[in-house]
C-alpha positions, -999 to +999 in steps of 0.1 A: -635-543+090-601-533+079-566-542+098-545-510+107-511-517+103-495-510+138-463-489+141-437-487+167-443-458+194-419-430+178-411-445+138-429-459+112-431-497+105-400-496+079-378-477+105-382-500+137-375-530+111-347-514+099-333-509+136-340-542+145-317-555+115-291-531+128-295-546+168-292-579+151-259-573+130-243-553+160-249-591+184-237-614+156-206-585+153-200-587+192-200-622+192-177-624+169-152-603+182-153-619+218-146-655+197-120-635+183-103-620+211-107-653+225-088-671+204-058-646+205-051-648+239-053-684+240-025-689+211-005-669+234-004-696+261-006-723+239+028-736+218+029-757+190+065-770+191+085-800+169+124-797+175+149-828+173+182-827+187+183-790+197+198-776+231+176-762+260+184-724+253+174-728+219+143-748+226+138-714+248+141-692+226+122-708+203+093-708+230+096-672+232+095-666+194+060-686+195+044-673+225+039-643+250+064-656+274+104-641+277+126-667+294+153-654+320+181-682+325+222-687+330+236-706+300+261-721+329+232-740+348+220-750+314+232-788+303+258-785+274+259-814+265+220-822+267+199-821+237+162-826+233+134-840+211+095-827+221+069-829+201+039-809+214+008-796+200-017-768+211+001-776+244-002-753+279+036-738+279+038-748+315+033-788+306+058-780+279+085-769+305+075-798+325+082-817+304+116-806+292+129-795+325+114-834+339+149-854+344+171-825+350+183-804+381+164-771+371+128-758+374+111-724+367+095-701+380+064-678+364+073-640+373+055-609+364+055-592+332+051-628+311+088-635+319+097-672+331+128-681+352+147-711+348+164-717+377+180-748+397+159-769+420+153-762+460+182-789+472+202-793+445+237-783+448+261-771+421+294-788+417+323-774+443+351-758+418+385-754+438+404-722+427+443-728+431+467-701+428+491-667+438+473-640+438+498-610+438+484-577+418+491-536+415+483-527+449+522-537+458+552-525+433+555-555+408+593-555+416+589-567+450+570-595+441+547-588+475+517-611+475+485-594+484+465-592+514+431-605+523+420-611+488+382-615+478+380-646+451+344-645+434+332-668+409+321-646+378+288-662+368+267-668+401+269-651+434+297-671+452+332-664+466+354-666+495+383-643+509+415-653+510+442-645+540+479-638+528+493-669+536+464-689+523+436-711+529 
């Protein structure tokens, strides 16, 4: 009694092997890909980060260069005269902010869009600056030498002022 070679229900013997190779390379090919893909967006959270005496904003920047993120922040909150050493490998970006932003005043904040703020911490206050001075402008002939009335004094970089009545404070 002789075998009979069986075949598949629709092709031949050759062409079910031969689409069982191809099922085969397209799993080892998706597999691939998701490791792939996996690893992408992980290197976008992750930094890998060696800097020696270099001031926050530019430790920032840097962050952004190597990662997803975008930084938002006011050079003026930023301390000028603070500069920092990290050394930080395949780290989470948010330890690394911990750990720069650790014995200062400010924190930050994760917004949408990949964009981080840095702002000042809940309770902190910012130094009082006391403004002294006339305040006289073009609303009066300069002739006269008139001061003006019921001035509004604002503070440039963050949202604080005061108004001013004519004869002062």
């Amino acid at each position: 009694m002789q075998k009979k070679e069986q075949e598949c229900a629709f092709f031949s013997r050759s062409a079910c092997l031969k689409i069982l190779l191809l099922m085969k390379l397209t799993a080892i090919l998706t597999v691939i890909l998701t490791i792939q893909v996996s690893a992408k967006v992980h290197s976008q959270t992750m930094v890998s980060l060696t800097v020696k005496k270099m001031p926050l904003s530019k430790v920032f920047l840097e962050i952004e260069r190597r990662t997803k993120y975008r930084f938002l922040f006011n050079n003026d909150l930023l301390p000028a005269d603070r500069k920092v050493n990290l050394s930080v490998r395949d780290e989470e970006v948010t330890q690394v902010l911990d750990q720069l932003l650790g014995n200062t005043t400010l924190t930050y904040k994760m917004l949408e869009g990949d964009v981080i703020a840095i702002t000042v911490r809940a309770g902190v206050r910012l130094q009082k600056i006391r403004i002294t001075g006339k305040v006289a402008g073009t609303a009066v002939p300069a002739a006269t030498g008139a001061l003006v009335s019921l001035v509004a004094v604002a503070y440039w970089s963050i949202a604080a002022g005061s108004s001013v009545p004519t004869n002062g404070p």
